[in-house]
N, C-alpha and C positions, 0 to 999 in steps of 0.2 A: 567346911565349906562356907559356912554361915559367918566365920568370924573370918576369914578372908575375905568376905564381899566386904564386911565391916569395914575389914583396913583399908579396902581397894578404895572403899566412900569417905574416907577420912582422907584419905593423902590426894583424891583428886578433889575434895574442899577445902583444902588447905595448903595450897602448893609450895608457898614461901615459906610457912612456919616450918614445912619438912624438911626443904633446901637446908635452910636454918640447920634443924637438928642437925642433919648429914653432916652438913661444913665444921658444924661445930664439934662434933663425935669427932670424926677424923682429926681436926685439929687438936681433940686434949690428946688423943691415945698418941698423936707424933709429938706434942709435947712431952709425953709420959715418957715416953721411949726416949729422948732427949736428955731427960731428966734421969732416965733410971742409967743409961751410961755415961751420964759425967762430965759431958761435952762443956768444955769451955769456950770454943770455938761460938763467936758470936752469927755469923753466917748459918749455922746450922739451926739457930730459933728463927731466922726469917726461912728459911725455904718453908719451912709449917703452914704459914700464913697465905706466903706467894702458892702454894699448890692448893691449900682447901677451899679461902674466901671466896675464888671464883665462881665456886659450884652453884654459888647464889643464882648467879644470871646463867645456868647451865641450859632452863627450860627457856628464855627470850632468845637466847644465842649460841646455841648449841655448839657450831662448828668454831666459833673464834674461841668459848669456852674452853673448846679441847685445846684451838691452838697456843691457846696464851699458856694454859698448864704444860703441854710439851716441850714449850720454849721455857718454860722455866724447871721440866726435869733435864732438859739438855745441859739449864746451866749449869743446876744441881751434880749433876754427872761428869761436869769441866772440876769444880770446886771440893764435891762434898761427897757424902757418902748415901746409900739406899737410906730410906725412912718411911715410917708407916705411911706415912701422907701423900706419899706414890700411890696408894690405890684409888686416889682419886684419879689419874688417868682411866684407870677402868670406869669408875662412874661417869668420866666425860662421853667416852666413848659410848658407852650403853646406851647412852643422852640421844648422841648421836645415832646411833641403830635405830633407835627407837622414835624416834621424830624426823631425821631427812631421809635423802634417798638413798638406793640403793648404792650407788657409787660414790657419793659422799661418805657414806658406813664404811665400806671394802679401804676406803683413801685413809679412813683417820685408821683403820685397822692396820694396814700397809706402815703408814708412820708407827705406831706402835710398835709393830714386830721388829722394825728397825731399831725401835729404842730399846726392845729387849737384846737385841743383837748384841748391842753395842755393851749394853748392860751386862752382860751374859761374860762378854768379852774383861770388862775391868773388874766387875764383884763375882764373879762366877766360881770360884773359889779352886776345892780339887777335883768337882765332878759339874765342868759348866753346863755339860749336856743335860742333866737331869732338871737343871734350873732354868734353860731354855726351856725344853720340852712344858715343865711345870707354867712357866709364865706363860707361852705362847696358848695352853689351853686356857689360861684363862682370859688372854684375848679374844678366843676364837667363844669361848662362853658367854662374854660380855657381848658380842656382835652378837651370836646366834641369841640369846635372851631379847635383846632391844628389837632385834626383827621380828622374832614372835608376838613382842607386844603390840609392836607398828601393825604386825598383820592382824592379830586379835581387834584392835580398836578400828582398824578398817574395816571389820567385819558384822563389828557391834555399831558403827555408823553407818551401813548398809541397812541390816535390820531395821533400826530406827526411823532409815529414811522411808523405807519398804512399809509399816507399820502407819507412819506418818499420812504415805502417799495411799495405802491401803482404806485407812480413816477418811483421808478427805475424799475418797472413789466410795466408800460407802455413803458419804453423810449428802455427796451428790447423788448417789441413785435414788437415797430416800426423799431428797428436795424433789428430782424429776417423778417420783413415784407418788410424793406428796400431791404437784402441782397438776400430776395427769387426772388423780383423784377429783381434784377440787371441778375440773375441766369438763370429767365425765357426771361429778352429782351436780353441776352448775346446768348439763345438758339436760338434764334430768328433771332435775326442776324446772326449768323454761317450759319444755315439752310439756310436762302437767299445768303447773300453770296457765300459762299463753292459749294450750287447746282449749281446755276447762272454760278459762275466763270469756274467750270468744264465743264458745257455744253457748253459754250462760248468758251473756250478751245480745249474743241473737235469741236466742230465747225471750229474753227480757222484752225486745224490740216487739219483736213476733206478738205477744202478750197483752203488751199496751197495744199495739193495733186492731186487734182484735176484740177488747177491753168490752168495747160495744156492741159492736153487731154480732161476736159470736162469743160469750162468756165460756162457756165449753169450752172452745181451743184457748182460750185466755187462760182458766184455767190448769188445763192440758200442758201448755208448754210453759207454768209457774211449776208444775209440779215436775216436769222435765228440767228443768232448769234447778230446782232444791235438790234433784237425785245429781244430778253431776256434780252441782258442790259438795255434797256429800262424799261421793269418790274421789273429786278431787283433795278434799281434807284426810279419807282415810289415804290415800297412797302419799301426800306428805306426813302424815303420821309415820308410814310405815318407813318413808325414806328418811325423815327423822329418828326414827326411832333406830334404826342401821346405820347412822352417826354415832348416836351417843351408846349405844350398847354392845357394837361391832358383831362380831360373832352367836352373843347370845343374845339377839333380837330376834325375833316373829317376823319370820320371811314367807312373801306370796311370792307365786311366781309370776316371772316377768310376762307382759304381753307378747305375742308369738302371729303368727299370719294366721292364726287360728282365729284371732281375735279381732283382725280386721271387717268382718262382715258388723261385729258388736260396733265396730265406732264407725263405720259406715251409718247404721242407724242413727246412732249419735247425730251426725252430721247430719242426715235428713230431718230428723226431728227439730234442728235450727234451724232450717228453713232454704238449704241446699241439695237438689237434687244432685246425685254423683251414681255413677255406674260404675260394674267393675268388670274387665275383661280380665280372664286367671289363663294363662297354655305352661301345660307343664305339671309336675306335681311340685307341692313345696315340701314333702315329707321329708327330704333329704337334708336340707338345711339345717344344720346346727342351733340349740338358742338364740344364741348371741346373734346369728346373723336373723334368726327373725325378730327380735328385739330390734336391730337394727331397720329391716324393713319395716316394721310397723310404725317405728318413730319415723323415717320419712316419709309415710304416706301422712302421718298426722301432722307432723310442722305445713307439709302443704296446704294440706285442707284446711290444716288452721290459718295462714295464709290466705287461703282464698275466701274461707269466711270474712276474713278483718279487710279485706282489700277489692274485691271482685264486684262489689254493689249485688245492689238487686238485681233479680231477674237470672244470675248466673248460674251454668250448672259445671258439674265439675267429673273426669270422666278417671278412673286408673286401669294403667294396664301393665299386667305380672307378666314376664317370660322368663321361665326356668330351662335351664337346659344342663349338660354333665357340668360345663366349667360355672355357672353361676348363675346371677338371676339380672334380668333387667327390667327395671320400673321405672313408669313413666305418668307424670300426674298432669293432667290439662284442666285449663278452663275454661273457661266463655265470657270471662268478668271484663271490664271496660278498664278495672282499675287496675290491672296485673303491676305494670309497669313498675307501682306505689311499693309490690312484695319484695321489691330488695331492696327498699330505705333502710328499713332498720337494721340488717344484715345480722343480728345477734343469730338470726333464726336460721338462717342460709351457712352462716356459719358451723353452726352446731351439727347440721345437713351432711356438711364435707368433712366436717372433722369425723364423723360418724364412717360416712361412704370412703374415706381415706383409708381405714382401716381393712379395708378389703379391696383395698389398690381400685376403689372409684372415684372418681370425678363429677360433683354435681353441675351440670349443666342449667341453667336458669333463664330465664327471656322470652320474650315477646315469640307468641305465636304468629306465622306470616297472617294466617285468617281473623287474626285478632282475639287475645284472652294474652292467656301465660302457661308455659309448658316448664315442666320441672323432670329432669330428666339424666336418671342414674344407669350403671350396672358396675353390678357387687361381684368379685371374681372369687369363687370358692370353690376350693380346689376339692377332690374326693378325699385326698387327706382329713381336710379341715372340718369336713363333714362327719367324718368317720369318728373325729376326737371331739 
């Protein structure tokens, strides 16, 4: 099997040089036979030539291929006698099976059997039927081998297309798999960042104000302010470090609704009072979707830290129920309006709440502030996994 793939990869690199040998084979052995009985008859060295050299152009032109060689065994058949070089009908034909169509195949077949007929009828000797029978199977060999072939390389260019088209459906799911990646550690780091940096910020503010009249709380929210940098560098570490090590890095787990009241504080201690209304329990909720709730309570409030001014406070309220949760973040800030300039953040928001078929809603309160306002729809399935 191994040295037929050989052959099969040589004669389809080499088309012409094979044509070649074939025409050429064919051509010494009808010489030889020419030569081995004695033929004086000038006529009988050219039909040699007229029936093999064509075979050259057999693979560009298959069907005229066949025709010119048939017209020239018809002549041969008016004039002369059988010769080894007649088997090159059989190789037009094959040509033919094996590269047009079906009813082009059956047509050159059809002329053929004719030419055995005929053949059958002048050189057929004392037993014509045995040499019909004999030729016409190896008509019907030559057709039935070339359709095999035709259908074999139809089926190995199927494969390959299959294969092809298989590769570029992989190398796109990886691109779309790649870029969702990049979308979700992109959210990920904003969220730390952008909170971190604002609370640290108000902190910062808070500190120098206080600088004088009350070094205590100066102090107090320096030292609040050093521990949030702190966590902010260890959770980019740690989401760093789940880049470059994938699988075998040092995994915390993600923030949860459990965790909410923790960054609540947070927030108070920058210098934002916020309340929390909870109905419902949130036990049922999957990770992922309280990873999800908790990044939107925080882009908000981080939000209304960078945007709300002084004096603002900011209020959340959870409702759970069987199909999901709805959360809703207010404030009281003058500057609301300011929290969808930069949209990175509002973004990250929806792409998030998208994911469990919501809708972030964002705008001006009627009574004045900014309301930010989702529900997550999570089914008891999605809980349950």
């Amino acid at each position: 099997m191994r040295n037929e793939g050989h052959v099969r990869t040589l004669i389809d690199r080499h088309p012409v040089a094979v044509d070649l040998l074939l025409a050429l084979g064919l051509l010494a052995i009808a010489t030889a036979d020419v030569t081995a009985r004695g033929s004086r008859r000038p006529v009988e060295w050219l039909w040699a030539p007229l029936l093999t050299l064509p075979l050259l152009a057999r693979r560009r032109s298959p069907t005229a291929v066949f025709a010119v060689i048939a017209l020239v065994a018809f002549a041969q058949w008016l004039t002369g006698r059988p010769m080894w070089a007649d088997l090159a009908l059989l190789v037009a034909l094959y040509t033919v099976a094996a590269t047009e169509s079906r009813r082009r195949a059956l047509a050159a077949a059809a002329a053929l059997e004719l030419g055995v007929a005929i053949a059958v009828e002048r050189w057929g000797g004392a037993d014509p039927l045995a040499g019909a029978v004999f030729l016409t199977g190896m008509v019907i060999a030559a057709v039935a081998l070339g359709r095999s072939v035709q259908i074999r390389r139809a089926y190995l260019r199927t494969l390959e297309e299959r294969a092809a088209r298989l590769e570029h459906e992989r190398d796109q799911q990886g691109q779309i798999a790649a870029a969702a990646e990049r979308a979700r550690i992109a959210r990920e780091m904003h969220d730390i960042v952008a909170h971190n940096l604002s609370v640290m910020t108000a902190l910062a503010d808070g500190a120098a104000f206080a600088a004088r009249s009350d070094p205590a709380q100066a102090t107090r929210a320096m030292e609040l302010s050093a521990a949030t940098g702190r966590q902010a560098l260890a959770d980019m570490r740690r989401l760093l470090g789940v880049l470059r090590e994938g699988a075998d890095a040092q995994r915390a787990p993600q923030p949860g609704t459990d965790d909410v009241p923790e960054l609540l504080d947070q927030v108070r201690a920058a210098g934002l009072p916020v309340t929390l209304v909870v109905e419902g329990a949130a036990g049922r909720l999957p990770p992922a979707a309280q990873l999800t709730v908790f990044r939107l309570i925080q882009e908000a409030l981080t939000n209304t830290l960078k945007h709300a001014g002084p004096g603002a406070t900011a209020a959340i309220a959870l409702r759970y129920d069987d199909a999901g949760v709805e959360l809703e973040v207010s404030d009281t800030g003058a500057g609301g309006a300011s929290a969808n300039a930069g949209g990175q953040g509002l973004d990250g928001m929806r792409e998030r709440a998208a994911v469990y078929a919501g809708a972030v809603e964002a705008g001006p309160r009627p009574g004045g502030g900014w309301r930010v306002r989702t529900r997550l729809e999570i089914s008891l399935d999605q809980a349950a996994a």
